[in-house]
C-alpha positions as CSV (number, residue, x, y, z in Angstrom):
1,X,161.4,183.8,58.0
2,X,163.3,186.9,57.5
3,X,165.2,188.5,55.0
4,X,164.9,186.2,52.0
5,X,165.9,187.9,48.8
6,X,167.2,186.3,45.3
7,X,169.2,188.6,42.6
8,X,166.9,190.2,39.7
9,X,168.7,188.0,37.0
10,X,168.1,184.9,38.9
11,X,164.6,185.6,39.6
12,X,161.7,183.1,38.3
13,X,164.1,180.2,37.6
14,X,161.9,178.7,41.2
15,X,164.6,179.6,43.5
16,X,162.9,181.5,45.8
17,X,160.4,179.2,46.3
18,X,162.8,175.9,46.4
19,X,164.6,178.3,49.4
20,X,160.9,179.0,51.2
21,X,159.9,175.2,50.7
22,X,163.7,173.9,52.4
23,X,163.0,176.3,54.8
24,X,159.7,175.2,55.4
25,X,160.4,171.8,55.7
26,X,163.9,172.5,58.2
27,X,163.9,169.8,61.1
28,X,163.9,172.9,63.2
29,X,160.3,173.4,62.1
30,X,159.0,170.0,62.3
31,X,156.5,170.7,65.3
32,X,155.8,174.7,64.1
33,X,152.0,174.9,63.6
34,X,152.3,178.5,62.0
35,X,155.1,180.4,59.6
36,X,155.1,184.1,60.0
37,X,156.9,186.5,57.6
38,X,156.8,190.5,56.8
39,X,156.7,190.3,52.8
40,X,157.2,193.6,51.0
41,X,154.0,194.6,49.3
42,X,155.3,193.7,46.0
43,X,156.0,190.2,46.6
44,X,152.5,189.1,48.1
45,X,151.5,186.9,45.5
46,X,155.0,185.1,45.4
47,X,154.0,183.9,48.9
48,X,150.4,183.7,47.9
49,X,151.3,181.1,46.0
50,X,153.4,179.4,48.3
51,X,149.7,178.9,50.5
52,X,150.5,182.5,52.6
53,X,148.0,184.6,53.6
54,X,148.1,188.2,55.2
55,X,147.0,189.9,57.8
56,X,146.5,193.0,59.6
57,X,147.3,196.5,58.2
58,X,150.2,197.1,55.6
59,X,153.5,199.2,57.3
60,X,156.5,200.9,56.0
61,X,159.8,199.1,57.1
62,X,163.1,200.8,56.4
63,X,161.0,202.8,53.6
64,X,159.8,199.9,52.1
65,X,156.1,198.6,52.2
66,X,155.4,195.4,54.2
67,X,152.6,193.5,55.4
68,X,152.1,190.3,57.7
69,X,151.7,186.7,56.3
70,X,151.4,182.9,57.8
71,X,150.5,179.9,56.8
72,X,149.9,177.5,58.8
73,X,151.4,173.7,58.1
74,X,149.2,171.0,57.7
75,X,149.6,168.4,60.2
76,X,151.6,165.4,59.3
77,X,153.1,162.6,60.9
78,X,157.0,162.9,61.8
79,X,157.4,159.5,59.1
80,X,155.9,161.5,56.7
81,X,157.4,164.8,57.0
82,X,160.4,162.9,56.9
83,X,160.4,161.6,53.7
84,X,158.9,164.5,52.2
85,X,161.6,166.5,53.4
86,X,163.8,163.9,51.9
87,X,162.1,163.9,48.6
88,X,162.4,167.8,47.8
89,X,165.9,168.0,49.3
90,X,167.1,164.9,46.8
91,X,165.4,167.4,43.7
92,X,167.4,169.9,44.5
């Protein structure tokens, strides 16, 4: 995931995090085991609370600091994901 921003005055309204989760859940990513993303520094817990973790040392990245994050997806069966993907994308 790269590049996911949302304007200041639309910020926590859950945007960004209904925009991770539709990622998330994108039939291209059905059989990924592990998300990886560069967060800037500032938004860690935005993505810790999206089940994100880091890892490794913190970097600057066009003057901004970044640091590595996964998560990795819990197993589910395709019927499952499915409908789950189903269910968020009809709450949207």
């Amino acid at each position: 995931i790269s590049s996911v921003a949302v304007l200041d005055s639309y910020r926590r309204h859950g945007i960004g995090s209904q925009l991770i989760k539709a990622l998330e859940l994108a039939p291209e990513l059905i059989n990924v085991e592990k998300i990886l993303l560069d967060a800037q520094v500032e938004t860690i817990a935005f993505y810790q609370h999206l089940g994100y973790v880091t890892f490794g040392s913190m970097f600057i990245s066009h003057g901004v600091a970044c640091i590595c994050m996964e998560k990795t997806k819990k197993r589910s069966t395709d019927q499952r994901q499915k409908t789950l993907r189903r269910t968020f994308l009809d709450s949207l």
